[in-house]
C-alpha atoms as one frame of an Amber mdcrd trajectory, in Angstrom:
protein
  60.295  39.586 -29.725  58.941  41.394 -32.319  60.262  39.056 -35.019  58.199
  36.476 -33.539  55.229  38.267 -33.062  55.752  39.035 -36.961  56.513  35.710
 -38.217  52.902  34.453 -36.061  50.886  37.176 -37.816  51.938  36.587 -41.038
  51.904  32.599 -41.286  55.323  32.217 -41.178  57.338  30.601 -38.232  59.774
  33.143 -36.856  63.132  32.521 -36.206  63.335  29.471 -33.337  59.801  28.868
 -34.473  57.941  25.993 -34.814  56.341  24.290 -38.203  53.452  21.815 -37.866
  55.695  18.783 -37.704  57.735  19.772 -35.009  54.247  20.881 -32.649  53.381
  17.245 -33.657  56.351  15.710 -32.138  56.649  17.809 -29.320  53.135  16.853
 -28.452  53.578  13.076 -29.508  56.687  13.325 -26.889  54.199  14.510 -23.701
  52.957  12.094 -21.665  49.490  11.523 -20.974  47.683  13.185 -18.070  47.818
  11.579 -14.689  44.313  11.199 -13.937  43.034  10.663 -10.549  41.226   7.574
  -9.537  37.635   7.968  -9.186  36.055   8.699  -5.883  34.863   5.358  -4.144
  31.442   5.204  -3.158  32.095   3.682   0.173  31.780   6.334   3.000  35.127
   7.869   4.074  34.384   8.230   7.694  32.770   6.283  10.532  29.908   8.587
  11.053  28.401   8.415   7.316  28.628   4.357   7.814  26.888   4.901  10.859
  23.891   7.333   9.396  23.656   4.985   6.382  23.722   1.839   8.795  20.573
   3.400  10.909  18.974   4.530   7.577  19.311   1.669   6.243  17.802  -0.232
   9.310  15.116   2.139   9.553  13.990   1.660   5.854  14.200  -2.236   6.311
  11.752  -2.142   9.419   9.236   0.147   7.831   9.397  -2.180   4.766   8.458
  -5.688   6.968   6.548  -3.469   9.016   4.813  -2.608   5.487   4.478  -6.208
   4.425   3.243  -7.296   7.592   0.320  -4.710   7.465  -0.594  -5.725   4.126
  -0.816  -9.101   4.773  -2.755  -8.780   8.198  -4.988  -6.955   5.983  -5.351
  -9.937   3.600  -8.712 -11.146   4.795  -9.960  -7.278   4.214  -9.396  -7.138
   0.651 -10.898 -11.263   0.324 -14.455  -9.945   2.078 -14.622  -6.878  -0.081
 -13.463  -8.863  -3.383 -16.632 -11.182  -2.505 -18.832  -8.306  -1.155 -18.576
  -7.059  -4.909 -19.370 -10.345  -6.265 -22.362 -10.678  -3.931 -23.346  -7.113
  -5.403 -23.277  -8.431  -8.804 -25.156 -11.153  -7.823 -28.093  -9.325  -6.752
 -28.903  -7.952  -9.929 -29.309 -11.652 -11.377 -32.644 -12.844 -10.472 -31.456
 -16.466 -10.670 -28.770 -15.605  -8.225 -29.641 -13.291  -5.969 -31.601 -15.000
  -3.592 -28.649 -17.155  -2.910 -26.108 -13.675  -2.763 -28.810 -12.416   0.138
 -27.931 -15.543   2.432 -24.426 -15.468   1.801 -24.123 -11.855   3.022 -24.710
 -12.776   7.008 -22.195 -15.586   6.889 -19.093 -13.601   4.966 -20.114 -10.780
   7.702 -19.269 -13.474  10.370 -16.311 -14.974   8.685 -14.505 -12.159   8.357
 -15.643 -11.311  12.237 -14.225 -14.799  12.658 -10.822 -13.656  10.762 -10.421
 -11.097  13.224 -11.826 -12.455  16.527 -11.277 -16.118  18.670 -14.328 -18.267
  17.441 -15.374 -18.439  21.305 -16.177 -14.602  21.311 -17.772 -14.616  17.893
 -20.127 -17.318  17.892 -21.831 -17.081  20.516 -23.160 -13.595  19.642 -26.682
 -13.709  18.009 -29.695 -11.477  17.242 -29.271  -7.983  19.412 -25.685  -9.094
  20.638 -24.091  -9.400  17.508 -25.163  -6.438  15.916 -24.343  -4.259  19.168
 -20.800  -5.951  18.866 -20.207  -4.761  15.035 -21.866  -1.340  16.003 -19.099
  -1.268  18.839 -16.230  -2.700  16.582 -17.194  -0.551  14.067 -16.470   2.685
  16.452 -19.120   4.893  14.911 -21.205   6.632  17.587 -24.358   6.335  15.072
 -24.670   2.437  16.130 -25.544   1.863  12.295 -26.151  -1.582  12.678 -28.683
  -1.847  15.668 -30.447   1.893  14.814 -31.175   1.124  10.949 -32.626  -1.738
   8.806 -29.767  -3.938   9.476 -31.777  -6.137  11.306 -32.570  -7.456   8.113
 -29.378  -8.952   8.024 -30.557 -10.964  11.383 -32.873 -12.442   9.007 -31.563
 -13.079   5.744 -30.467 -16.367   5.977 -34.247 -17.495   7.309 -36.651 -15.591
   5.375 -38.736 -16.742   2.223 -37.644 -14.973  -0.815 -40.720 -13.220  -0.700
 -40.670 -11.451   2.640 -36.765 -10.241   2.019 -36.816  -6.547   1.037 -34.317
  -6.108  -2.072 -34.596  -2.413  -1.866 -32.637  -2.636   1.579 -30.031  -4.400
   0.140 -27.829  -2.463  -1.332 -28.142   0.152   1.373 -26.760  -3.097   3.797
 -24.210  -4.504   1.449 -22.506  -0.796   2.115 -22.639  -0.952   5.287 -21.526
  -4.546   5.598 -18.451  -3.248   3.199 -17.841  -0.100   5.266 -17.229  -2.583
   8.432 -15.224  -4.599   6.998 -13.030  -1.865   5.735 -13.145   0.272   9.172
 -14.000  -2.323  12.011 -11.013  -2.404  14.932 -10.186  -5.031  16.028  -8.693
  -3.336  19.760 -12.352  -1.947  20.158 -13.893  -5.569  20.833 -11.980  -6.210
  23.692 -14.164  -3.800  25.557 -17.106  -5.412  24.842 -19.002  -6.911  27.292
 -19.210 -10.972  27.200
């Protein structure tokens, strides 16, 4: 034993030793390791099948449930894309007349988006802007308590008489309805 452990220290194989050719072919003679296979990534047992099953149901109905929203809300995001147009229109002198008398009708067409044409159009003056206070859902009534009663009027008055300085105070409100009106509340309305 100790002839060995002198033969490693100095260099030199010890008796029944080994040089550098035979290591080689001893290792050159092992076999390669046995490696396992790698772990599948399909669930073992019937309960993880089940949890990703549900998950995976659960995920899908939130996504349609997702699209659906989105799309319901398509006529939203058309009103407000023209609402800013309208805006931008009112700062052109050649164009804004024409932007004030187009504000009433999107109001109504996107009420008409929402709403069966026979409960829509036959609201006018006081009526209709009681039923966007009430679809609205505010308890300030904004419409029939402020100077949105110019909006009654836009689409009838001279250039002249139409107050531009109330404007932009209507077009947001007329863009705060459209993003916040309910559609459930207007079934409580009376006819």
């Amino acid at each position: 034993m100790t002839g060995l452990q002198g033969g490693m220290a100095s260099g030199v194989p010890a008796a029944g030793g080994l040089d550098s050719e035979g290591v080689r072919a001893t290792l050159d003679a092992l076999h390669p390791l046995a490696l396992p296979s790698a772990p599948t990534w399909w669930p073992q047992t019937l309960a993880s099948l089940l949890v990703i099953s549900v998950f995976s149901l659960v995920l899908l109905c939130l996504a349609v449930r997702g699209w659906q929203r989105w799309q319901a809300r398509a006529y939203r995001r058309e009103a407000l894309a023209r609402l800013g147009v309208l805006r931008a229109a009112l700062n052109d002198p050649d164009a804004r007349e024409q932007a004030a008398r187009e504000i009433p009708e999107l109001l109504r067409c996107t009420a008409l988006a929402v709403w069966p044409r026979e409960r829509v159009s036959q609201l006018s003056d006081v009526a209709w802007l009681a039923f966007l206070d009430q679809t609205l859902g505010r308890a300030d009534q904004p419409f029939s308590t402020s100077g949105a009663r110019l909006l009654l009027e836009l689409a009838y008055l001279p250039p002249q008489r139409i107050d531009w300085a109330q404007l932009p105070a209507l077009l947001d409100l007329v863009a705060c309805w459209v993003r916040c009106h309910r559609p459930e509340l207007a079934m409580a309305t009376p006819r």
